[in-house]
VOPAGU-2260 file (C-alpha; in pm, 1 decimal, decimal comma):
REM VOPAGU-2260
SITE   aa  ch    i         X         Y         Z
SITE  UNK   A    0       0,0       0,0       0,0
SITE  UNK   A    1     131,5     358,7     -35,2
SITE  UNK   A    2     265,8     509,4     241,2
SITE  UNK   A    3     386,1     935,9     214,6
SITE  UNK   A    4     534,8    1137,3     541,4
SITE  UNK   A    5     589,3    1514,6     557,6
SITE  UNK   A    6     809,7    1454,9     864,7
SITE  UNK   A    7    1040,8    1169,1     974,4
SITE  UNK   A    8     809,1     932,5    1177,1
SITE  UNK   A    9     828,8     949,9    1526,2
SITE  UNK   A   10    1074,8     637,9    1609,5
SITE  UNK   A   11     920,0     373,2    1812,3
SITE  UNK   A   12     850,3     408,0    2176,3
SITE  UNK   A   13     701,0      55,1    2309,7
SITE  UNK   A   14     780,4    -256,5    2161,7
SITE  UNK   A   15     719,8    -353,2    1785,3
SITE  UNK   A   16     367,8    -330,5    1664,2
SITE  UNK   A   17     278,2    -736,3    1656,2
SITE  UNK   A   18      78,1    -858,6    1905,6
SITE  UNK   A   19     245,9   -1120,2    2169,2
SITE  UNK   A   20      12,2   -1482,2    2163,4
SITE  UNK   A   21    -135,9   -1351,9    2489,7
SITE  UNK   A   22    -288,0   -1021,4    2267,4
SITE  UNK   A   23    -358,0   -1206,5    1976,0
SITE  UNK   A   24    -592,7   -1458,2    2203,5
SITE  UNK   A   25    -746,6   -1153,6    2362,8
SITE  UNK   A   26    -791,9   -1005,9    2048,4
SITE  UNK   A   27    -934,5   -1318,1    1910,3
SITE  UNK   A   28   -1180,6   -1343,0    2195,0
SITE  UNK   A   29   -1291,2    -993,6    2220,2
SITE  UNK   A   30   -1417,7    -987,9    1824,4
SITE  UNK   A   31   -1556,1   -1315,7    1868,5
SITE  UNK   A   32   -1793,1   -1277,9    2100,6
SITE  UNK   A   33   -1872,3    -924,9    1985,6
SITE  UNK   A   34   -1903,5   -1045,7    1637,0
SITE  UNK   A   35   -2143,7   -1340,1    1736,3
SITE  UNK   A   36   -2358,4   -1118,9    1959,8
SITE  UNK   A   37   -2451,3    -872,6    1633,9
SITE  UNK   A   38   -2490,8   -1152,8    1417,4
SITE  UNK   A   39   -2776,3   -1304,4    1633,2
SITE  UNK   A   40   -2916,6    -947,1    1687,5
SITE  UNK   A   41   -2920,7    -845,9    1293,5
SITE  UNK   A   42   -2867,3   -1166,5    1074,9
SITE  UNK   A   43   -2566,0   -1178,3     817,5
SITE  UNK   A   44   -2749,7   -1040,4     565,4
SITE  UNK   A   45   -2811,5    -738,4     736,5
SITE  UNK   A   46   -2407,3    -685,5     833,1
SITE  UNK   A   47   -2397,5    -409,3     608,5
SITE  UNK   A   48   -2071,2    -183,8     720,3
SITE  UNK   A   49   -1926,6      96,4     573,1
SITE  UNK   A   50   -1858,0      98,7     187,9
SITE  UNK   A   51   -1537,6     326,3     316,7
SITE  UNK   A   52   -1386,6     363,6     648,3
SITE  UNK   A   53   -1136,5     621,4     739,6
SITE  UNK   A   54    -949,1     578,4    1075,4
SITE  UNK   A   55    -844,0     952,4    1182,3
SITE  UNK   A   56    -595,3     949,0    1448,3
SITE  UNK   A   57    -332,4    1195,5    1541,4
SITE  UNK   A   58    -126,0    1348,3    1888,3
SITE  UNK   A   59    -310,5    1498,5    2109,9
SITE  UNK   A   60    -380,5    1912,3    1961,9
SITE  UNK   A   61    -282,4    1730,4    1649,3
SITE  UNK   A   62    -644,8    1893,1    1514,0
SITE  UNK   A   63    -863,2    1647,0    1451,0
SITE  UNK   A   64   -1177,3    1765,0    1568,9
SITE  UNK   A   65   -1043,9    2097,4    1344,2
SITE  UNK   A   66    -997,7    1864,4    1032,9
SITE  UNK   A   67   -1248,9    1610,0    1015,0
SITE  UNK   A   68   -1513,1    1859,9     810,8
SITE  UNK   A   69   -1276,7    1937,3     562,6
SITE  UNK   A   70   -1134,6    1577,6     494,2
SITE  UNK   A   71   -1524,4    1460,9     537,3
SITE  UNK   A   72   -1665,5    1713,8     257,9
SITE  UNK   A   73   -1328,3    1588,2      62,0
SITE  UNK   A   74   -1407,1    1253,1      47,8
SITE  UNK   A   75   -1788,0    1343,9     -46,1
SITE  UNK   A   76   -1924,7    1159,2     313,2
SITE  UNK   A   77   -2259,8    1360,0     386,0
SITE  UNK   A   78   -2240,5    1209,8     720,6
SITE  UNK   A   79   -2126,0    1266,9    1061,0
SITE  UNK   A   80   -1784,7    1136,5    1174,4
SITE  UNK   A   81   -1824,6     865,0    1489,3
SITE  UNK   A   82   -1612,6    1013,0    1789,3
SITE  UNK   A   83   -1478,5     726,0    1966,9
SITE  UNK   A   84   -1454,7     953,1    2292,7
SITE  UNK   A   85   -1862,6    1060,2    2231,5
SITE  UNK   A   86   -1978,8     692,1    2228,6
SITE  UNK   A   87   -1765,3     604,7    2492,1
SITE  UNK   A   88   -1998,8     823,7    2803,5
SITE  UNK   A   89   -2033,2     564,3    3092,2
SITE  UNK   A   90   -1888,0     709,6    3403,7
SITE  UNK   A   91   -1618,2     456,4    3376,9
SITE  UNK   A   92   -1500,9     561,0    3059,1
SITE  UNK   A   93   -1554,6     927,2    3143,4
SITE  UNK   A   94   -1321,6     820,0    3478,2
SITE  UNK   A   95   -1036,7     667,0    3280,9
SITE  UNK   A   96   -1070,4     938,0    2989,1
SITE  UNK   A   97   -1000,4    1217,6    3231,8
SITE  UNK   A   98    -707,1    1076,6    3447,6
SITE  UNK   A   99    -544,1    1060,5    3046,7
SITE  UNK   A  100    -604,2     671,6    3035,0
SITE  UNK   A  101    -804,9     511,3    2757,2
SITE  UNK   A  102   -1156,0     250,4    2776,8
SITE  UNK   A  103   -1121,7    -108,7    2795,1
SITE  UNK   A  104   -1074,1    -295,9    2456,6
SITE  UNK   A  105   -1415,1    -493,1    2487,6
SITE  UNK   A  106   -1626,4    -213,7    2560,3
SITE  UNK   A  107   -1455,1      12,9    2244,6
SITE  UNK   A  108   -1483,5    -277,5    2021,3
SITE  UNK   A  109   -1846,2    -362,1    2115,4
SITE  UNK   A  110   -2015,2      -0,8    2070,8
SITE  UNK   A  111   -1825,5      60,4    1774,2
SITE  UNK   A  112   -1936,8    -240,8    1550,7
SITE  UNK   A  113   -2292,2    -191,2    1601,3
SITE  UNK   A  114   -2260,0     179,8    1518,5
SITE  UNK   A  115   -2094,8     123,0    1167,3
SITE  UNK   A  116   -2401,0     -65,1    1106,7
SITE  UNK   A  117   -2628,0     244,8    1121,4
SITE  UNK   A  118   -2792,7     307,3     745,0
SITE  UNK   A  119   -2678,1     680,4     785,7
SITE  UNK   A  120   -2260,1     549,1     760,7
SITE  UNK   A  121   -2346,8     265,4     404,3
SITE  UNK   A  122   -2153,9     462,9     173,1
SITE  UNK   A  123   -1845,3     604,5     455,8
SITE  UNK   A  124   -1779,6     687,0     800,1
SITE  UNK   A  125   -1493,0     901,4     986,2
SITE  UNK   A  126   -1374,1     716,5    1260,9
SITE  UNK   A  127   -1207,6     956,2    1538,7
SITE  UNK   A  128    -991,8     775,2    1755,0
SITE  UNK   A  129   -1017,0     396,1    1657,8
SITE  UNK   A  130    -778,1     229,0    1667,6
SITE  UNK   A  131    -523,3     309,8    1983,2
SITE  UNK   A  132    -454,0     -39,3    2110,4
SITE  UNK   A  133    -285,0    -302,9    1937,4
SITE  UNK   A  134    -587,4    -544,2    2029,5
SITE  UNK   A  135    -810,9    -299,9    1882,7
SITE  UNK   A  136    -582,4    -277,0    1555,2
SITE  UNK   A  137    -652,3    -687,4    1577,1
SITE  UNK   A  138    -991,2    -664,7    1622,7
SITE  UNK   A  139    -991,0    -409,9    1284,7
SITE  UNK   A  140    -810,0    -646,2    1074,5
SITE  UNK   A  141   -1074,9    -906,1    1170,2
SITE  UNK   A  142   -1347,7    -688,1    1074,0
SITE  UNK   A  143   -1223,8    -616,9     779,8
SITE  UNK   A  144   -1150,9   -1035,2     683,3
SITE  UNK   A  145   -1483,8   -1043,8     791,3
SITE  UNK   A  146   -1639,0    -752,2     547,8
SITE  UNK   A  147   -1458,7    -940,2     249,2
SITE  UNK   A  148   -1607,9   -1273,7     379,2
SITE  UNK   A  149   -1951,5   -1089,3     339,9
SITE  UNK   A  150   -1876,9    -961,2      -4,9
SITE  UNK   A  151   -1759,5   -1318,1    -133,6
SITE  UNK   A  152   -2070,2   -1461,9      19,7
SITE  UNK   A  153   -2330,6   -1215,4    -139,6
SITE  UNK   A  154   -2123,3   -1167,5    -474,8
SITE  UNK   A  155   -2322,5   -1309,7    -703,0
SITE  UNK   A  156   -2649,5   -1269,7    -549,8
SITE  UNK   A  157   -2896,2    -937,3    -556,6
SITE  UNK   A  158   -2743,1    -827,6    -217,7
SITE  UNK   A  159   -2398,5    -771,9    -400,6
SITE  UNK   A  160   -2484,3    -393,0    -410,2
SITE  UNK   A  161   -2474,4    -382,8      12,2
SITE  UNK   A  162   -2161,7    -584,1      57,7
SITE  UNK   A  163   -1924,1    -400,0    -191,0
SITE  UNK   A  164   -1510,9    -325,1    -177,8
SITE  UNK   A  165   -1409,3    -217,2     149,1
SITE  UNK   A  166   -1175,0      89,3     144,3
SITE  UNK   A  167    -980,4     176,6     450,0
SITE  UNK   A  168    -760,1     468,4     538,4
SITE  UNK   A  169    -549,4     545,3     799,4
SITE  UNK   A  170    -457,4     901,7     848,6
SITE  UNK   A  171    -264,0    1041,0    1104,6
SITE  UNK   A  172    -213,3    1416,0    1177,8
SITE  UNK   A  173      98,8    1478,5    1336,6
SITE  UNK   A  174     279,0    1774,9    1586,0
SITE  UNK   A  175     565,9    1687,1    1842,3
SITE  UNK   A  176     568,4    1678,8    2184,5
SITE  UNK   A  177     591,0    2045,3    2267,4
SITE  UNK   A  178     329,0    2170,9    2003,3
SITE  UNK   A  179      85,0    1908,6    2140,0
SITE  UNK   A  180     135,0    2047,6    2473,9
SITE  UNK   A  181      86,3    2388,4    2407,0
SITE  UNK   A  182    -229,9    2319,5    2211,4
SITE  UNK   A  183    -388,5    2129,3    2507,1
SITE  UNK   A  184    -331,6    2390,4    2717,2
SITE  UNK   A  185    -401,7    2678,8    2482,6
SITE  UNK   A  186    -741,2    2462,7    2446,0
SITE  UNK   A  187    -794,3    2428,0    2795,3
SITE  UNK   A  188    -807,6    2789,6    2813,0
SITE  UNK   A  189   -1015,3    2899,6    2542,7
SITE  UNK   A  190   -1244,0    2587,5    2635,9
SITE  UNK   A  191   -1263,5    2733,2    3002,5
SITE  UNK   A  192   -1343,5    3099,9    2868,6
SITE  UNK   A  193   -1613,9    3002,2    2664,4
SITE  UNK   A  194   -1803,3    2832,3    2898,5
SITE  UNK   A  195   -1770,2    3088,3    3139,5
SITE  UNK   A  196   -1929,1    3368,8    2893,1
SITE  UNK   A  197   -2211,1    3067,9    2846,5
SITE  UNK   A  198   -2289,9    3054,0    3195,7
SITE  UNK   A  199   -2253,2    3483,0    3226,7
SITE  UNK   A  200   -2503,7    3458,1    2938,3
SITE  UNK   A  201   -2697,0    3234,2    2865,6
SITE  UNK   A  202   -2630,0    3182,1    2476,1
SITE  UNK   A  203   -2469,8    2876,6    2336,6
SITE  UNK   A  204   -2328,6    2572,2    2419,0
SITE  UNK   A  205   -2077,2    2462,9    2706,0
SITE  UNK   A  206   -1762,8    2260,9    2565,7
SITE  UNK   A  207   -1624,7    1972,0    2671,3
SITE  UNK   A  208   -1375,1    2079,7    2944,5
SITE  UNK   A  209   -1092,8    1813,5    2966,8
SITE  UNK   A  210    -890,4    1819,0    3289,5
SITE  UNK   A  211    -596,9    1698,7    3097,7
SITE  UNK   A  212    -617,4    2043,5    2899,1
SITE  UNK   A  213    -547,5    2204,0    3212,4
SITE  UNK   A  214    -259,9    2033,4    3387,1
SITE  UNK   A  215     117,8    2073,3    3201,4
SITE  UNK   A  216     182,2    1723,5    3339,8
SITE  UNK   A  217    -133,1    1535,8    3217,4
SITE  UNK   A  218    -106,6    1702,2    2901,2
SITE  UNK   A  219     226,7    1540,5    2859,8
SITE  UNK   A  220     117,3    1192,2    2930,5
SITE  UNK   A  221    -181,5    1202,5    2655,1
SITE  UNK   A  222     145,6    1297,4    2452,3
SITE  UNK   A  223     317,3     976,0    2588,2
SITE  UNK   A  224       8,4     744,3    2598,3
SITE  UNK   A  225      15,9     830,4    2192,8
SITE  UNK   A  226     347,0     752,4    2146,7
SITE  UNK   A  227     395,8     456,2    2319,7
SITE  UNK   A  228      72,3     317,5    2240,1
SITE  UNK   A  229    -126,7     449,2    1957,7
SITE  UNK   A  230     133,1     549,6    1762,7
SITE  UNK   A  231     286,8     199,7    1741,9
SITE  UNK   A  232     -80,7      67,0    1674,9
SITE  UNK   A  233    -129,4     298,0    1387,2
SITE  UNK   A  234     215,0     238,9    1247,3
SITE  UNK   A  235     146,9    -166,1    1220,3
SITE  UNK   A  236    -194,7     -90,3     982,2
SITE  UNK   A  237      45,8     147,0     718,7
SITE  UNK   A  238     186,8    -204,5     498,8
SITE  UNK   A  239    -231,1    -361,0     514,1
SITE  UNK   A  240    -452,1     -12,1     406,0
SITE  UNK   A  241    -422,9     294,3     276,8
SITE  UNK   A  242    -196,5     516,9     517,4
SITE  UNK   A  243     -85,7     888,5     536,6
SITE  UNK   A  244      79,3    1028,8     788,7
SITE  UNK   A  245     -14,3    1430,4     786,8
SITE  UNK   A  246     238,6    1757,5     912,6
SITE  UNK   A  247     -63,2    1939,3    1129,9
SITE  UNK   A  248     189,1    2152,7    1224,6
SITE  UNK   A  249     138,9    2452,4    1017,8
SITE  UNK   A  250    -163,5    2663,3     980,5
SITE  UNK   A  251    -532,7    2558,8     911,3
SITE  UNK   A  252    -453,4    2605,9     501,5
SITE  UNK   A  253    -133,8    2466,0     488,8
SITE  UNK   A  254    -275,8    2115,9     705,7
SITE  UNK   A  255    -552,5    2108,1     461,4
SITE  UNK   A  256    -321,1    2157,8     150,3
SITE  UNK   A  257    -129,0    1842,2     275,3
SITE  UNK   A  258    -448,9    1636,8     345,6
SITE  UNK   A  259    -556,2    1696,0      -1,8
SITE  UNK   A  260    -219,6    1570,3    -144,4
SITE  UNK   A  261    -289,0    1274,0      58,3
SITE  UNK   A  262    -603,3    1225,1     -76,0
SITE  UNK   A  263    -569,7    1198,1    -435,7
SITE  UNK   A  264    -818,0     954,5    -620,1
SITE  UNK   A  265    -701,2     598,1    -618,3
SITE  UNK   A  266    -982,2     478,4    -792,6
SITE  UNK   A  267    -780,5     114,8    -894,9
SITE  UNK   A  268    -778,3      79,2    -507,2
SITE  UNK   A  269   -1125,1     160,4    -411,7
SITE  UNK   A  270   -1388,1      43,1    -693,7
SITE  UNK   A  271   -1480,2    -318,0    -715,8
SITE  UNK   A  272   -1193,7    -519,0    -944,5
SITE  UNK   A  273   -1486,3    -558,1   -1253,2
SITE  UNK   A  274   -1523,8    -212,9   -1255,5
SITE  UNK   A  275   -1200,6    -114,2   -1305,8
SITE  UNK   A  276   -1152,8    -355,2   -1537,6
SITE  UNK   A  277   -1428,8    -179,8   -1747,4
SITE  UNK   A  278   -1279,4     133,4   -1710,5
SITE  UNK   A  279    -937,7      19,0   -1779,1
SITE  UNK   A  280    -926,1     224,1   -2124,6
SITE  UNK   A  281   -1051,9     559,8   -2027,9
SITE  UNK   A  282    -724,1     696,9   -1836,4
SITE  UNK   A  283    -734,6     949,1   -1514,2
SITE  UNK   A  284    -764,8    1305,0   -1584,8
SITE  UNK   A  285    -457,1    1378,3   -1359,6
SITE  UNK   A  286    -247,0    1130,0   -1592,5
SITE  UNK   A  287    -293,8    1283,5   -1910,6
SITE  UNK   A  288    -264,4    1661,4   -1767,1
SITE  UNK   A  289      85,4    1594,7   -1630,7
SITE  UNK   A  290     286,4    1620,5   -1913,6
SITE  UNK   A  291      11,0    1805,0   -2123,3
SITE  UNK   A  292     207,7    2103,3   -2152,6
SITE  UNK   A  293     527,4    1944,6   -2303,5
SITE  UNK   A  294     304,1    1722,4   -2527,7
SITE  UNK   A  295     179,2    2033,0   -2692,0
SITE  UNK   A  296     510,9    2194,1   -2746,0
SITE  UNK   A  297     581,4    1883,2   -2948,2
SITE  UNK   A  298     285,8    1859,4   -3181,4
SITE  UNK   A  299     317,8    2257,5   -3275,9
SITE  UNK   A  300     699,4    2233,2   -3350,1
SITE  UNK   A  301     604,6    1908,6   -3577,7
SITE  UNK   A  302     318,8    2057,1   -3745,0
SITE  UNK   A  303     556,3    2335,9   -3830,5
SITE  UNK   A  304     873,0    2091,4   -3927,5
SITE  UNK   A  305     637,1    1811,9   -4078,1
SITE  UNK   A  306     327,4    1971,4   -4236,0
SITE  UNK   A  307     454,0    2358,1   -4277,7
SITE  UNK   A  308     257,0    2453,9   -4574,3
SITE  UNK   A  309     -92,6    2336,9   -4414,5
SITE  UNK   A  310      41,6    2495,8   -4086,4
SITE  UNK   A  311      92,4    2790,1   -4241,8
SITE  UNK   A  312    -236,5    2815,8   -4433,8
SITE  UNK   A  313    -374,4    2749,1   -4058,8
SITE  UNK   A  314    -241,8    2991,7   -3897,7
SITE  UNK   A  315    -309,1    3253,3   -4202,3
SITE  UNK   A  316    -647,7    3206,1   -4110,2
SITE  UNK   A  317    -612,4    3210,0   -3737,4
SITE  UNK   A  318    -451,1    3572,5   -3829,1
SITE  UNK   A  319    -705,4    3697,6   -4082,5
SITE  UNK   A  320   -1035,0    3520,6   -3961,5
SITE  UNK   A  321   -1087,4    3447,2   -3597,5
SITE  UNK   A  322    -832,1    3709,4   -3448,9
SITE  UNK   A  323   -1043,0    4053,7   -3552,7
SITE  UNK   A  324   -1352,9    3835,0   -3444,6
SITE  UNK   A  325   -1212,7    3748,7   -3073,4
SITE  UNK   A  326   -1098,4    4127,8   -3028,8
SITE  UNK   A  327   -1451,4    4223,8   -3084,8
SITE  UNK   A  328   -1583,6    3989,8   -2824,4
SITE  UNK   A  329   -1314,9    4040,8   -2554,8
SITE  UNK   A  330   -1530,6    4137,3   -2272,5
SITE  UNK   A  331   -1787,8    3851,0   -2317,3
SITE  UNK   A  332   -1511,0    3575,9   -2379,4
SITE  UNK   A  333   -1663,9    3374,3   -2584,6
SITE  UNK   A  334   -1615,8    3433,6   -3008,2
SITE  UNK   A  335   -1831,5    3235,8   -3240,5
SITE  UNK   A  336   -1696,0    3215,4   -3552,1
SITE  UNK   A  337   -1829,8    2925,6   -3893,5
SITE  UNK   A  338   -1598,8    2857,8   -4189,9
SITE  UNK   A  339   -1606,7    2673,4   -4455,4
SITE  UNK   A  340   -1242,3    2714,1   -4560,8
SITE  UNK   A  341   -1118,8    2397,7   -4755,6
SITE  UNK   A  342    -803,7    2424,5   -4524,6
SITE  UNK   A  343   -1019,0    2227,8   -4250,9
SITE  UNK   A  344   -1117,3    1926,2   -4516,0
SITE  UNK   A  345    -776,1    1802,4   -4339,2
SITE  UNK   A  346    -875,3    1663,7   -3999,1
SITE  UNK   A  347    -532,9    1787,3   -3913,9
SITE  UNK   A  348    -591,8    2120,6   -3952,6
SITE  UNK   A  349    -873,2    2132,4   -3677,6
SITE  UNK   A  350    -617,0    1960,5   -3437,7
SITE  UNK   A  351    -378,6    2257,1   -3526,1
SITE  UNK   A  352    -648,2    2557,8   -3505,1
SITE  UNK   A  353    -724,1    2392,3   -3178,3
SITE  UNK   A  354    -378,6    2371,2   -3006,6
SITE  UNK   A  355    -287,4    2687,5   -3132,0
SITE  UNK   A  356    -548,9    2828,1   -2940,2
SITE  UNK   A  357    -439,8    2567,0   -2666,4
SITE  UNK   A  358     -62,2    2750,1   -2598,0
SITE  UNK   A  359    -203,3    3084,7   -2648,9
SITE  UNK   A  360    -405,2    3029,8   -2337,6
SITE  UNK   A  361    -814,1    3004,8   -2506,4
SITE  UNK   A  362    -997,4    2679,7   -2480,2
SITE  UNK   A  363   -1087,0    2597,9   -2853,1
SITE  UNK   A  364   -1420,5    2360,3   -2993,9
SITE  UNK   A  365   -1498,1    2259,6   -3334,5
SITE  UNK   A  366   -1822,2    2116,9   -3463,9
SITE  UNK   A  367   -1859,3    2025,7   -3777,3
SITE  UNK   A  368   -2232,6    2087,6   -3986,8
SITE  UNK   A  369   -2348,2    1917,5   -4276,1
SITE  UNK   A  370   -2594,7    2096,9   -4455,5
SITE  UNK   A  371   -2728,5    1998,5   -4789,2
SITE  UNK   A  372   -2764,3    2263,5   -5028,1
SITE  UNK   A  373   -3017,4    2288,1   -5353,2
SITE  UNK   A  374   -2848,0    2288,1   -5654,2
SITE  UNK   A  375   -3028,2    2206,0   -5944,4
SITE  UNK   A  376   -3323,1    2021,0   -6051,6
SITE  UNK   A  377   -3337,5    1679,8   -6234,5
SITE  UNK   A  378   -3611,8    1790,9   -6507,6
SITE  UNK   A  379   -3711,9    1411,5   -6622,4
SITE  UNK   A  380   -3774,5    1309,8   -6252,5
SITE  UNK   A  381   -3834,0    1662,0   -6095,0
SITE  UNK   A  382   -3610,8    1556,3   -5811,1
SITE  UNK   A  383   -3392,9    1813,9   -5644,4
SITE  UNK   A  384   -3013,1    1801,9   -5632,6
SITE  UNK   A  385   -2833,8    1872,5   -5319,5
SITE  UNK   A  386   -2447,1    1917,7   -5270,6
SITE  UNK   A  387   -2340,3    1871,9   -4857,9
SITE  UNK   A  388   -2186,7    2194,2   -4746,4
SITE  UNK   A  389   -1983,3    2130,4   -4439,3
SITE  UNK   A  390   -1979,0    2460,6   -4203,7
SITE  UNK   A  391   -1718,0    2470,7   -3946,7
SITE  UNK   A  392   -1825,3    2636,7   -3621,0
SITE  UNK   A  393   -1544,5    2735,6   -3400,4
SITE  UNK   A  394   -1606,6    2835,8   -3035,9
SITE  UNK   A  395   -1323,6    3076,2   -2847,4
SITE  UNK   A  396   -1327,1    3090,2   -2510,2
SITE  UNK   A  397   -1125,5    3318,4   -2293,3
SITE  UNK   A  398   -1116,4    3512,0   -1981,8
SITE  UNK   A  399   -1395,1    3842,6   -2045,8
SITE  UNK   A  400   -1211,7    4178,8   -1965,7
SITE  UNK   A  401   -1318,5    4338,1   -1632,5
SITE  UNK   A  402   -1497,2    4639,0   -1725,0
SITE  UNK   A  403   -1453,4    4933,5   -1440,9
SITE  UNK   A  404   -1725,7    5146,0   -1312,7
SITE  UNK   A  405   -1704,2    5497,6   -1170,8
């Protein structure tokens, strides 16, 4: 799977990412017997999970709560993202969560599958803060075996539709240790100040005021708990799905420029193999766009090296018949202009009208209109005699001219 980093990955805090035979039992067990328990509550049939799943994760401050809309609206998801920490409100969790500890495998495992199953998430999901144990990074691999089982199973029936190609991405937004600190704390304050204006007024919403946002020393063991822990959990996933690790550093635009770079289409990794196949012919717009420019170079200098007389008589017309025509409609941007020079019999000559226009910066269309003409009538018959008339109509477009006012 690809893998990109804008910074040298944080080296390796706890032990290596694979599970010990003690975790992989656990791991084992846990998805079992959460994985029997929904099948008797919703059938297999009805195991319908996400069509694509991506597993946001990041340091603490990292800006993930910041981020999610954007990489949501990015990857077209009209839903909500699932916050791990939201689901997890029993005053156990809420206990653990605030003394900078994390919720029992079991319990995370249990309330998430049953979620994903939720109509609303069918086509994609966010997940915030899933995985960030090793067992849980098990017990995601298993789901996943699972989700393929499913799509195997129902291929070649009329549920195929509900149990297509599972996509997963990890992505994991990224600040060091002091940068994650100060954001906590920076948080913690502007958290605290809100809710006291709430309370002074009345209008809004309280936030969710994490003690850990207000003690340097807690602060610094979410920081710790990440690296020694969720970090290595994340890193094992980046050689099975789709992983990119993001600089959050930087400002809001910059984090979002880098997300998008992340998140190019990878349509040969996502769409079901038969439909790729199909499309197999028709390439990506990005491919053919990357050397455009130089491609184009190449075709006018052999048009002018190769085929110089109809070049010429080309770009003689260019000069004397569209050119006075565009300068008239400069403001509007768009020039109409039919011919029915012989010039353009040549299909090559419409391929070098249009990338002349191409490297002087317009966007140039050709149609081509066959009209049939009276010429003469057969006198013994009465029938009339047409001749085709082909009528080039060339469209110019440009950027209009700003006109100023007052």
């Amino acid at each position: 799977m690809p893998t990109s980093t804008s910074l040298s990955p944080l080296p390796p805090i706890a032990a290596s990412g694979k599970l010990n035979d003690l975790e992989i039992k656990d791991a084992h067990l846990i998805f079992g017997s959460v994985w029997q328990g929904i099948l008797a509550d919703f059938g297999r049939k009805n195991l319908r999970f996400p069509k694509e799943i991506i597993l946001l994760g990041g340091a603490p401050g990292a800006g993930k709560g910041t981020n999610t809309d954007f990489i949501r609206k990015t990857r077209g998801l009209t839903c909500r993202p699932i916050i791990l920490s939201s689901l997890l409100d029993s005053p156990e969790a809420k206990a653990l969560k605030n003394a900078g500890n994390m919720v029992g495998d079991r319990e995370v495992v249990g309330l998430l599958l049953r979620h994903l199953l939720r109509i609303e998430y069918r086509d994609g999901v966010i997940l915030d803060g899933f995985p960030r144990t090793k067992v849980q990074v098990e017990c995601l691999k298993l789901l996943v075996d699972e989700m393929h089982a499913l799509r195997r199973e129902f291929y070649h029936t009329p549920l195929s539709i509900h149990f297509r190609q599972p996509t997963i991405h990890i992505m994991v937004l990224f600040v060091d240790e002091k940068e994650s600190v100060a954001r906590q704390l920076r948080r913690g304050r502007e958290t605290r100040a809100r809710n006291e204006e709430v309370a002074r007024t009345g209008l809004g919403e309280m936030l969710e005021d994490r003690p850990t946002d207000h003690d340097e020393t807690l602060a610094r063991r979410r920081y710790r708990v990440f690296k020694e822990q969720t970090w290595d959990a994340l890193q094992s996933l980046k050689e099975i799905f789709h992983y990119h690790f993001i600089n959050a550093h930087g400002p809001i635009v910059e984090v979002e420029r880098n997300i998008l770079h992340e998140l190019d289409y990878q349509s040969t990794l996502e769409l079901d193999p038969r439909t790729v196949d199909r499309l197999r012919g028709v390439p990506v717009a990005s491919e053919i766009i990357v050397h455009a420019r130089q491609e184009l170079v190449k075709r006018l200098d052999s048009y002018e090296l190769e085929h110089g007389e109809l070049f010429a008589k080309v770009v003689v017309f260019i000069e004397k018949k569209v050119v006075p025509i565009v300068l008239r409609h400069a403001i509007s941007g768009v020039a109409q202009i039919n011919a029915e020079d012989s010039v353009f019999e040549d299909p090559l000559a419409l391929a070098m009208l249009i990338d002349v226009f191409s490297e002087r910066g317009y966007h140039a269309v050709v149609d081509v209109h066959k009209i049939e003409v009276p010429e003469r009538v057969d006198l013994s018959t009465g029938e009339i005699k047409c001749r085709t008339k082909k009528v080039f109509r060339i469209q110019i477009r440009f950027p209009g001219s700003e006109i100023r006012r007052g």
